[in-house]
BADO-138446 format. One line per 2 residues: number of its first residue (from 1); their letters; for each residue z, x, y of C-alpha. Coordinates in nm, 3 decimals. Example, Ala and Ser with C-alpha at 12.3 -4.5 7.8 and 13.67 -1.06 7.14 Angstrom:
2
1	as	0.780:1.230:-0.450 | 0.714:1.367:-0.106
***
This chain:
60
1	xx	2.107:-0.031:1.687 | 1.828:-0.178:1.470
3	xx	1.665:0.029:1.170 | 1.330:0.180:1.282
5	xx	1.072:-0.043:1.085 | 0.926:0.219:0.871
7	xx	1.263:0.349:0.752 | 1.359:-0.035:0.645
9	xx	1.053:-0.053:0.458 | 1.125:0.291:0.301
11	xx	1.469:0.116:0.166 | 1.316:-0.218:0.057
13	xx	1.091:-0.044:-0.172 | 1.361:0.197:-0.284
15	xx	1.591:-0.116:-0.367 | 1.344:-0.341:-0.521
17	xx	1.457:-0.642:-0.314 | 1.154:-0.835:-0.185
19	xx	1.447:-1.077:0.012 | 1.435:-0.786:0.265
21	xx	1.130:-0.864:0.356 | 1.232:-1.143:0.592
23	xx	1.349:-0.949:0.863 | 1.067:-0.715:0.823
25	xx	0.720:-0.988:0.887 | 0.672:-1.183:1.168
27	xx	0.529:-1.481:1.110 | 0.219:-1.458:1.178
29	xx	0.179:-1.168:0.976 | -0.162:-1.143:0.779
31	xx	-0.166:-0.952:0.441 | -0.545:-0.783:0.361
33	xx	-0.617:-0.637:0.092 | -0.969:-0.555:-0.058
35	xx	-0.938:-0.751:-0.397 | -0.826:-1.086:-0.219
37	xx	-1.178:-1.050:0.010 | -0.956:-1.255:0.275
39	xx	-0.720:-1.243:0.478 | -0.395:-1.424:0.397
41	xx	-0.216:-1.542:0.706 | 0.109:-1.602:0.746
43	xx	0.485:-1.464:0.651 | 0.503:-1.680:0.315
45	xx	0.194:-1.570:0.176 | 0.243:-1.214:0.262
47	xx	0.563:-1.167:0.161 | 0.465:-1.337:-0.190
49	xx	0.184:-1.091:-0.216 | 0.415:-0.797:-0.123
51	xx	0.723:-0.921:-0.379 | 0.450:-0.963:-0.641
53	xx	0.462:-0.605:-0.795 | 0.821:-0.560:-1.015
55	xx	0.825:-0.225:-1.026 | 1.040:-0.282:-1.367
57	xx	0.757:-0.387:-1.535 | 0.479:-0.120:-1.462
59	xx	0.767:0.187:-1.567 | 0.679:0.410:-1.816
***
């Protein structure tokens, strides 16, 4: 049985693995965010906007 989205999601950010996001964006997926100003289409250029916080290096 396949992992309810959210829950996968959930687990990618608990494991810090942005390779998970392949099976998560379709791809056409379109990444928006208010500091871009526009919208970034597509699964590469979402999924290197989502991988681009390390976690690692904003730890206290």
């Amino acid at each position: 049985m396949n992992q309810h989205p959210i829950e996968a999601w959930h687990q990618l950010v608990k494991s810090s693995d942005p390779s998970r996001l392949d099976s998560l964006l379709a791809e056409d997926a379109v990444f928006i965010s208010p500091i871009v100003h526009t919208p970034q289409r597509g699964k590469a250029l979402t999924k290197a906007y989502l991988s681009a916080h390390d976690p690692r290096r904003h730890s206290r």
